[in-house]
C-alpha positions as CSV (number, residue, x, y, z in Angstrom):
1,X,101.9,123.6,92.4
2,X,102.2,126.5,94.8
3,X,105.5,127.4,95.6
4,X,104.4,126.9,99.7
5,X,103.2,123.7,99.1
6,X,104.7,122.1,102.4
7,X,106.0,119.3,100.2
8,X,109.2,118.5,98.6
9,X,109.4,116.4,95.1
10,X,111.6,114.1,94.3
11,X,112.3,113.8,90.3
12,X,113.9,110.3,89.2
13,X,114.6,109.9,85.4
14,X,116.6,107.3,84.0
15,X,119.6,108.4,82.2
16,X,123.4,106.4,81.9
17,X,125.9,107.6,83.9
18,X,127.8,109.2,80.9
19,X,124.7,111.0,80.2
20,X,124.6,114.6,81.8
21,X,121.5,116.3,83.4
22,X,119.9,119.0,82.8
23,X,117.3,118.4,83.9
24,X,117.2,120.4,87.5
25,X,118.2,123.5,85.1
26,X,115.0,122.9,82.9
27,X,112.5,122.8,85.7
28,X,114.1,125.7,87.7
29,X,113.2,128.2,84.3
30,X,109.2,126.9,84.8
31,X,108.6,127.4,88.6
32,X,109.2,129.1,91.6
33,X,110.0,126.5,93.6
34,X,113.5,125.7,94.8
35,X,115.4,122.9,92.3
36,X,118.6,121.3,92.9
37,X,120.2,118.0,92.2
38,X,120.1,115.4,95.1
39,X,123.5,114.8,96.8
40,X,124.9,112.4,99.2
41,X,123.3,113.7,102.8
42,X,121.5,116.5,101.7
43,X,118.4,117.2,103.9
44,X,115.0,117.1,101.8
45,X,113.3,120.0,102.5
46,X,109.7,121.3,102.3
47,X,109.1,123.3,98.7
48,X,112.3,121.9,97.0
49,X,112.2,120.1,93.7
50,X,115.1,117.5,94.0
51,X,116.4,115.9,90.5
52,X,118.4,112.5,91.4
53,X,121.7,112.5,89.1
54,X,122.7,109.9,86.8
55,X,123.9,107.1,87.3
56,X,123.2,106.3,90.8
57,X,120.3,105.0,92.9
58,X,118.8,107.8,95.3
59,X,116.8,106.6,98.6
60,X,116.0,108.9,101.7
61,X,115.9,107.6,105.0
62,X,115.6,110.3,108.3
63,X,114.8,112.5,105.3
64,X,118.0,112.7,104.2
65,X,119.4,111.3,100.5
66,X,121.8,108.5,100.2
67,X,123.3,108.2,96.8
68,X,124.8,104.8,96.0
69,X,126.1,103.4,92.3
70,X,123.6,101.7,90.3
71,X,124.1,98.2,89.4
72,X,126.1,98.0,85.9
73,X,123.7,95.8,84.4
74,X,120.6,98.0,82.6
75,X,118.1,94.8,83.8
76,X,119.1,95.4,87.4
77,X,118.2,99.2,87.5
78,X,115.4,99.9,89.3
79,X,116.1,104.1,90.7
80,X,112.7,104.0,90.8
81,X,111.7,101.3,92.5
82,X,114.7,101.7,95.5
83,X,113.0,105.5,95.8
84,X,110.0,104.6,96.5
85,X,110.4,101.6,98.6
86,X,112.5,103.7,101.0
87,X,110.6,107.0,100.7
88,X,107.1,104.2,101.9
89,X,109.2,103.1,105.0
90,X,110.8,106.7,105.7
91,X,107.1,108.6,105.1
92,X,104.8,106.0,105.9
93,X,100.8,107.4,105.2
94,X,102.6,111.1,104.0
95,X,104.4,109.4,100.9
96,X,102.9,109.6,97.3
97,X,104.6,108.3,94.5
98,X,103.7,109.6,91.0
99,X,104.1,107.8,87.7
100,X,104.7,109.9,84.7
101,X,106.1,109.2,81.5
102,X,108.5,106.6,80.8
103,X,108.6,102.7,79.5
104,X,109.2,99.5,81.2
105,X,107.6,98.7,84.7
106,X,110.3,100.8,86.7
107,X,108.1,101.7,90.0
108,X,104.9,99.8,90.1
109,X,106.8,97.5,93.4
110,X,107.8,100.9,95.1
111,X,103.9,101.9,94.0
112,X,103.0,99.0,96.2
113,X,105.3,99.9,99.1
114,X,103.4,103.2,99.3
115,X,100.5,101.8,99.0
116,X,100.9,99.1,102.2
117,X,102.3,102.0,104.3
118,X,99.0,104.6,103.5
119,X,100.7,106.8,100.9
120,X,99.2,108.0,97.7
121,X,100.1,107.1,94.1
122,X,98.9,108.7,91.2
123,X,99.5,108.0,87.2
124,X,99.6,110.4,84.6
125,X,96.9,110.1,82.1
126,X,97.5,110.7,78.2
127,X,101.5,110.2,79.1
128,X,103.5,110.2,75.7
129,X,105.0,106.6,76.7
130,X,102.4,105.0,78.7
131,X,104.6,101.4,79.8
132,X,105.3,103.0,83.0
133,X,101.6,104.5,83.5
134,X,100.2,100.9,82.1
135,X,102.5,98.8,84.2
136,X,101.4,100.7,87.2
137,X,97.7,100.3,86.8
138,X,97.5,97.0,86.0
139,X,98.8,96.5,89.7
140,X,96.2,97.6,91.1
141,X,98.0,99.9,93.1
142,X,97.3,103.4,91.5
143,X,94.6,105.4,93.6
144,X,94.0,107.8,90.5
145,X,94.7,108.0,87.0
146,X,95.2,112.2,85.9
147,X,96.0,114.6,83.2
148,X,99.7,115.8,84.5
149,X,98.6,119.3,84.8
150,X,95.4,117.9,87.5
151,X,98.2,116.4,89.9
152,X,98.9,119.6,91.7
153,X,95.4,120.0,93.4
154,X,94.8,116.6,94.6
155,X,97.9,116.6,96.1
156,X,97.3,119.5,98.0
157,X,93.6,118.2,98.4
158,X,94.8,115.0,99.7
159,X,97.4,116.0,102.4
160,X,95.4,119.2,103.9
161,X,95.4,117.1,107.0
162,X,93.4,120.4,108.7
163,X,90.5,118.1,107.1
164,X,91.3,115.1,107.8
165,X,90.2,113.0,110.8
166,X,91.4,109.7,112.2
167,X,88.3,108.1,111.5
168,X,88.9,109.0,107.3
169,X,93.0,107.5,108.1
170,X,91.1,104.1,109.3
171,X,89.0,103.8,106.4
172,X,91.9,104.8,104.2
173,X,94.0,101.7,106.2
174,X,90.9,99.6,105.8
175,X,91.0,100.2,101.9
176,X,94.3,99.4,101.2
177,X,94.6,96.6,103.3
178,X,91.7,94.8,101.4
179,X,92.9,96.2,97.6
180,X,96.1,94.6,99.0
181,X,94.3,91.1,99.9
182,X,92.4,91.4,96.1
């Protein structure tokens, strides 16, 4: 992804709230792009990377997190999910939601909160533990299915709205709203 992108990522792994992260660390050594963890009223801003901590549920709303405790039951945790649903009624036709790796059916309802506001959602093809990727797809609610390393240019494809009329946003409405009826 080029570092001027425009957009900001948001990366949501599930790990126990005993379990430290690293992750922000890890993904700051391969890229250029500005990565922190996501905090309590931190602005979201355009070419961050933002890695939500453990333990807690992350949402945005007036792009800006909000960081709450996550339910102590493992069944009840859905970080994905609450991200998506909120980022779908805070982003509206700008939010996509990417699936990568990972098991269970975490995300595929936030997927379809994306997907009734306009947004984009994407799966990773060939993902090392597909339940995630699978779960997704079988929704129905996944525009494309892509190699990890392909996700970069269609996002940047996708959102060049220099190329985008409103005529192309009404089809795209008229699409999803019949997926959504199938």
């Amino acid at each position: 992804m080029p570092a001027d992108s425009g957009f900001a990522f948001v990366v949501i792994q599930h790990l126990d709230a005993e379990h430290e992260s690293v992750l922000a660390k890890i993904i700051q050594r391969s890229t250029a792009i500005e990565t922190q963890t996501a905090a309590e009223g931190l602005e979201i801003e355009p070419d961050h990377i933002y890695v939500t901590p453990p333990g807690v549920s992350v949402t945005t709303e007036g792009q800006h997190f909000h960081v709450a405790k996550m339910a102590a039951m493992r069944s009840k945790r859905t970080p994905i999910d609450d991200f998506f649903t909120s980022l779908a009624q805070d982003q509206g036709e700008d939010a996509a939601g990417i699936i990568l790796s990972g098991t269970g059916s975490d995300g595929t309802i936030g997927l379809r909160a994306i997907k009734e506001h306009g947004g984009l959602t994407l799966a990773q093809a060939g993902a090392e533990y597909d339940g995630m990727m699978r779960s997704a797809v079988q929704s129905g609610m996944i525009d494309m299915v892509l190699p990890a390393e392909e996700m970069a240019t269609k996002l940047v494809g996708y959102f060049s709205h220099a190329t985008r009329d409103e005529s192309e946003r009404d089809r795209r409405k008229r699409d999803v709203a019949e997926q959504l009826s199938r």
